[in-house]
ZARO-268145 format. One record per residue (C-alpha): residue number from 1; x, y, z; residue in three letters. Coordinates in steps of 0.1 Angstrom, whole numbers. Example, Ala and Ser with C-alpha at 12.3 -4.5 7.8 and 13.67 -1.06 7.14 Angstrom:
2
+-------+-------+-------+-------+--------+
: vomar :    px :    py :    pz : badren :
+-------+-------+-------+-------+--------+
:     1 :   123 :   -45 :    78 :    ALA :
:     2 :   137 :   -11 :    71 :    SER :
+-------+-------+-------+-------+--------+
***
This chain:
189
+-------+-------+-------+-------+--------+
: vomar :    px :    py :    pz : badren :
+-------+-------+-------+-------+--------+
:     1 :    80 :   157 :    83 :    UNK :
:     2 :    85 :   128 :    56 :    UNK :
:     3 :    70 :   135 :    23 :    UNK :
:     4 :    59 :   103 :     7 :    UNK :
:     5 :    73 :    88 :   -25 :    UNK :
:     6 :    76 :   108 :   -56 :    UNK :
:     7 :    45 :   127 :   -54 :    UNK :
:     8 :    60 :   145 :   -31 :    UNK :
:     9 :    96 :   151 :   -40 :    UNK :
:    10 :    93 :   184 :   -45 :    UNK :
:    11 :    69 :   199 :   -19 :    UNK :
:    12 :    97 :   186 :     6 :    UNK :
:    13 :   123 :   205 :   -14 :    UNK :
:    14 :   103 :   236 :    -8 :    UNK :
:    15 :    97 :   226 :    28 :    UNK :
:    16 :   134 :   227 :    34 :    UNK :
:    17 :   140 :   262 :    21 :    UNK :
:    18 :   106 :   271 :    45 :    UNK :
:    19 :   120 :   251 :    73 :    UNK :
:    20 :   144 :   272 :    94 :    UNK :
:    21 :   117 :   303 :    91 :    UNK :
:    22 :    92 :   276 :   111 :    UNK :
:    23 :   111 :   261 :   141 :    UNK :
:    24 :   138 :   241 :   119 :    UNK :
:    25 :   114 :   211 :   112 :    UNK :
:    26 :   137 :   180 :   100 :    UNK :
:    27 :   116 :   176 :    65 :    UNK :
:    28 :   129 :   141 :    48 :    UNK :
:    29 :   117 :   126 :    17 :    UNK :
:    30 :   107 :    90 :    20 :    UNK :
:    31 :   114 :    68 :   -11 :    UNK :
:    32 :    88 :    46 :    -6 :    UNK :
:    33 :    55 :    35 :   -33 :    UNK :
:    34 :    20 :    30 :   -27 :    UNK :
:    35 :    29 :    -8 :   -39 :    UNK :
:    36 :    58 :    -9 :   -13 :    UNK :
:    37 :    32 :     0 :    18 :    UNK :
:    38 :     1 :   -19 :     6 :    UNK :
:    39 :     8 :   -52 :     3 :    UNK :
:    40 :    28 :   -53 :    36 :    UNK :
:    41 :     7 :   -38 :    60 :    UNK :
:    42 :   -24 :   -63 :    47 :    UNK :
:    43 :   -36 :   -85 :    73 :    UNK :
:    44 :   -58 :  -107 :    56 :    UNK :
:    45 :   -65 :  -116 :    21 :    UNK :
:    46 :   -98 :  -106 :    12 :    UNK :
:    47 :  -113 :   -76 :   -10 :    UNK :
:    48 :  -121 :   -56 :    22 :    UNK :
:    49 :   -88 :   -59 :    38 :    UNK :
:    50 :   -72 :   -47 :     1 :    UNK :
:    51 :   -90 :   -25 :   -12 :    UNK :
:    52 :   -66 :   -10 :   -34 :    UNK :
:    53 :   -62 :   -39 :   -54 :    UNK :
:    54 :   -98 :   -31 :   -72 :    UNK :
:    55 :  -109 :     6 :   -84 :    UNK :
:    56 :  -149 :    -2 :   -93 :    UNK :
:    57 :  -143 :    27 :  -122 :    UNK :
:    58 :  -122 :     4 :  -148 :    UNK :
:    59 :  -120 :   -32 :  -157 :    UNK :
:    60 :   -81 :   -45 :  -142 :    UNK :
:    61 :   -58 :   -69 :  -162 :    UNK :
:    62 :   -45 :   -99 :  -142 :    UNK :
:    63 :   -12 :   -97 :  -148 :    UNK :
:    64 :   -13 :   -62 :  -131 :    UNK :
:    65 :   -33 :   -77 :  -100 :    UNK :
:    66 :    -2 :   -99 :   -97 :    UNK :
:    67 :    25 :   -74 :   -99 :    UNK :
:    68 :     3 :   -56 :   -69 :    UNK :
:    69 :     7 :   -89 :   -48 :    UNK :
:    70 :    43 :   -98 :   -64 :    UNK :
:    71 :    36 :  -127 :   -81 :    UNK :
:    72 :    49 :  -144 :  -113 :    UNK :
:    73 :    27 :  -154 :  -135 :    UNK :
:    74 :    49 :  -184 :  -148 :    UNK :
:    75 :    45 :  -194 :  -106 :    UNK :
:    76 :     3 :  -193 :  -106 :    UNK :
:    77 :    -5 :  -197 :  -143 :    UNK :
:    78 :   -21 :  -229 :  -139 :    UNK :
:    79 :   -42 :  -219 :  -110 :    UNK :
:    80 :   -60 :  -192 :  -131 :    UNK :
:    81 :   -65 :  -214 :  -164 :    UNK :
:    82 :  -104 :  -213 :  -154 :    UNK :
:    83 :  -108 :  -180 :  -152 :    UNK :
:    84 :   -81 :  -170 :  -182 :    UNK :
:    85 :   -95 :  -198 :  -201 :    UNK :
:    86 :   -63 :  -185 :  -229 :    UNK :
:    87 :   -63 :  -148 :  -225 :    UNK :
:    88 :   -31 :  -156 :  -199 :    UNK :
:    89 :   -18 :  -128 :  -173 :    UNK :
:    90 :   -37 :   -97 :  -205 :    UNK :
:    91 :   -73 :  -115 :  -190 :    UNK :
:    92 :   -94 :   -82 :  -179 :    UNK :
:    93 :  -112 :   -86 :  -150 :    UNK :
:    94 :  -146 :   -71 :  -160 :    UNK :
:    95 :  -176 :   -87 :  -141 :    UNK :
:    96 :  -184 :   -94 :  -103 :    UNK :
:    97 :  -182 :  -133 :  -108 :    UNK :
:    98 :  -145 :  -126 :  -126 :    UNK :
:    99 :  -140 :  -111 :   -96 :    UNK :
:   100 :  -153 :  -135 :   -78 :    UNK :
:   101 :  -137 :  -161 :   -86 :    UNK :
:   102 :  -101 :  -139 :   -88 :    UNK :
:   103 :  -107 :  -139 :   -50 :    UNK :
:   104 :  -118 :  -177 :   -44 :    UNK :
:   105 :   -86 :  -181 :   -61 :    UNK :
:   106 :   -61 :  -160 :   -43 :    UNK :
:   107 :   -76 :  -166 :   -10 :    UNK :
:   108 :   -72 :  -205 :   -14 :    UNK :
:   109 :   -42 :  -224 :   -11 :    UNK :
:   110 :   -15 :  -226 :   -31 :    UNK :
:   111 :   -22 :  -187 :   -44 :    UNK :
:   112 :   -32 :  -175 :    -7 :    UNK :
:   113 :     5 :  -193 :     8 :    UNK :
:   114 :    26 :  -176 :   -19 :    UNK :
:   115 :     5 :  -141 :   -14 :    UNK :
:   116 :    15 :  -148 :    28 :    UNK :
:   117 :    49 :  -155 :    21 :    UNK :
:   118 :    52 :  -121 :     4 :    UNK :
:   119 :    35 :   -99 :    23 :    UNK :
:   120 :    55 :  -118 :    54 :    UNK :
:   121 :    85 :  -110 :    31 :    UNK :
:   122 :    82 :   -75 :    25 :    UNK :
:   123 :    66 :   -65 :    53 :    UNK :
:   124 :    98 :   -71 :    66 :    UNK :
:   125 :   120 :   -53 :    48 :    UNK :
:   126 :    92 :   -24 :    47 :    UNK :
:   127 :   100 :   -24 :    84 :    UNK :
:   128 :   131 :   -25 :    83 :    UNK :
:   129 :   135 :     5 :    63 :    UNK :
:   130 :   109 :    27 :    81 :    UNK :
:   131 :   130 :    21 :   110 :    UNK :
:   132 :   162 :    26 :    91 :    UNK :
:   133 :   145 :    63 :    81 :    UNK :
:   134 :   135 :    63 :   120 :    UNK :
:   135 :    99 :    65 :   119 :    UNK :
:   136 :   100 :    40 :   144 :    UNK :
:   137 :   122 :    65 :   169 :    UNK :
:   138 :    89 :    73 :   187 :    UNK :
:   139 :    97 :   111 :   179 :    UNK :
:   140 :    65 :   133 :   172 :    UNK :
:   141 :    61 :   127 :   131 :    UNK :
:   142 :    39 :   133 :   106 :    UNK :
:   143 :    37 :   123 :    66 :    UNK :
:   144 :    29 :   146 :    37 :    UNK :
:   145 :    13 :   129 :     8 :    UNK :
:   146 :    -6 :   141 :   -26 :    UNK :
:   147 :   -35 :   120 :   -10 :    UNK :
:   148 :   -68 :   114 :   -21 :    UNK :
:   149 :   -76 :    75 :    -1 :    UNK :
:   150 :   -54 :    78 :    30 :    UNK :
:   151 :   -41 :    40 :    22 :    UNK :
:   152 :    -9 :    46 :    27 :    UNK :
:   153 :   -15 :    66 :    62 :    UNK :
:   154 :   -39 :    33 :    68 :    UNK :
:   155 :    -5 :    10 :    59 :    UNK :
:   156 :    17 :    30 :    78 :    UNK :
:   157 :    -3 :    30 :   110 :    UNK :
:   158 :   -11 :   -12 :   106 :    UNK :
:   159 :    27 :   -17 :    98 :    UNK :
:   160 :    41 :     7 :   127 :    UNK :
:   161 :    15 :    -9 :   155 :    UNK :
:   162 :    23 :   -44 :   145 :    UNK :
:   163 :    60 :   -45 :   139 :    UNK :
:   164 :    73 :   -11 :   159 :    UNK :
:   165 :    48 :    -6 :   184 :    UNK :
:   166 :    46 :    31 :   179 :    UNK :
:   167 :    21 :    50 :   170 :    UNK :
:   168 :    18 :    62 :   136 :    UNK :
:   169 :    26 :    90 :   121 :    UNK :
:   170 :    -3 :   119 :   118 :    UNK :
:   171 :    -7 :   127 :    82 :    UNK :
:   172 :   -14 :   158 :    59 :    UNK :
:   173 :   -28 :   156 :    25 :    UNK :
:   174 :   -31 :   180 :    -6 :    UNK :
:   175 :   -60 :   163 :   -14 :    UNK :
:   176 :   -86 :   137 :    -1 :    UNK :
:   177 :  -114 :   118 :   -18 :    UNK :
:   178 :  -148 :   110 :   -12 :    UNK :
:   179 :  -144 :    74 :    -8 :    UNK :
:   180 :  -110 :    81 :    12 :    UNK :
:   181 :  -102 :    53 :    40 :    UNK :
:   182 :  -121 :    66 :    78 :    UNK :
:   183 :  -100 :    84 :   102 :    UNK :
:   184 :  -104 :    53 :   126 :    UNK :
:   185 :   -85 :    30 :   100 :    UNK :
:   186 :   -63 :    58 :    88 :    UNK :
:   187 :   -54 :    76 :   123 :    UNK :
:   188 :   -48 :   116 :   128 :    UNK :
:   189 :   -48 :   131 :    95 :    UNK :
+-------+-------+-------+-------+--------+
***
């Protein structure tokens, strides 16, 4: 069992003391973030191939849309000027044309070949380390997370089949939400 990122640090603690009385399970805490997974395992830049990147509940600043694809402001600045107009990287992203044009923005070059170069970038090194932690042994494994979308089940399962060709991990969750990814994108869970 790999328990996922800080969240749940502790239930894997507890699993470890509850572990011998069940079989010996191997439980292992995976440092890894939401952010780490996300942006990796996304195959195309487009709101519904990253969803995370927009919760419809609260307005967004900019500069923390850029920080979710790892950009520098100082790098794109001058490709968001139009939508900014001076509120810089603080801009709050409040309306469905802000959004709008957000998108027309990243999805366009230059924006959409820096985005590339860093999900090709960390995807990498997100592989690297899942296979360093040996999800990629093809061993029977499962994730525990806190839950609520299943996004990072979803990353896992795009980043395993593409760069490890095995199949992804089943996942348990203390807690899923309505608008929670669909098993079919998400896998056993």
């Amino acid at each position: 069992l790999y328990f996922l990122s800080r969240d749940a640090y502790l239930l894997c603690r507890v699993a470890r003391i509850l572990a011998p009385h069940f079989g010996d399970i191997d439980c292992r805490h995976l440092r890894i973030s939401r952010r780490s997974i996300l942006l990796p395992a996304t195959e195309e830049i487009s709101p519904s191939k990253m969803p995370w990147l927009r919760r419809p509940s609260q307005p967004i600043r900019l500069g923390d849309l850029l920080v979710k694809l790892s950009l520098d402001w100082s790098d794109v600045a001058q490709h968001f000027s139009s939508l900014t107009k001076s509120g810089g990287d603080s801009w709050l992203l409040t309306t469905d044309s802000e959004w709008n044009e957000f998108w027309n923005i990243v999805q366009n070059p230059p924006v959409a070949d820096l985005v590339r170069e860093q999900i090709r970038d960390k995807r990498a090194n997100a592989l690297a380390y899942l296979r360093a932690e040996g999800l990629c042994d093809n061993v029977p494994a499962a994730v525990v997370d806190v839950g609520w979308y299943m996004e990072v089940q979803t990353s896992f399962r795009k980043l395993l089949d593409q760069g490890a060709g095995v199949e992804a991990p089943r996942g348990y969750f203390l807690g899923l939400g309505l608008g929670r990814m669909a098993p079919a994108d998400a896998g056993k869970v």
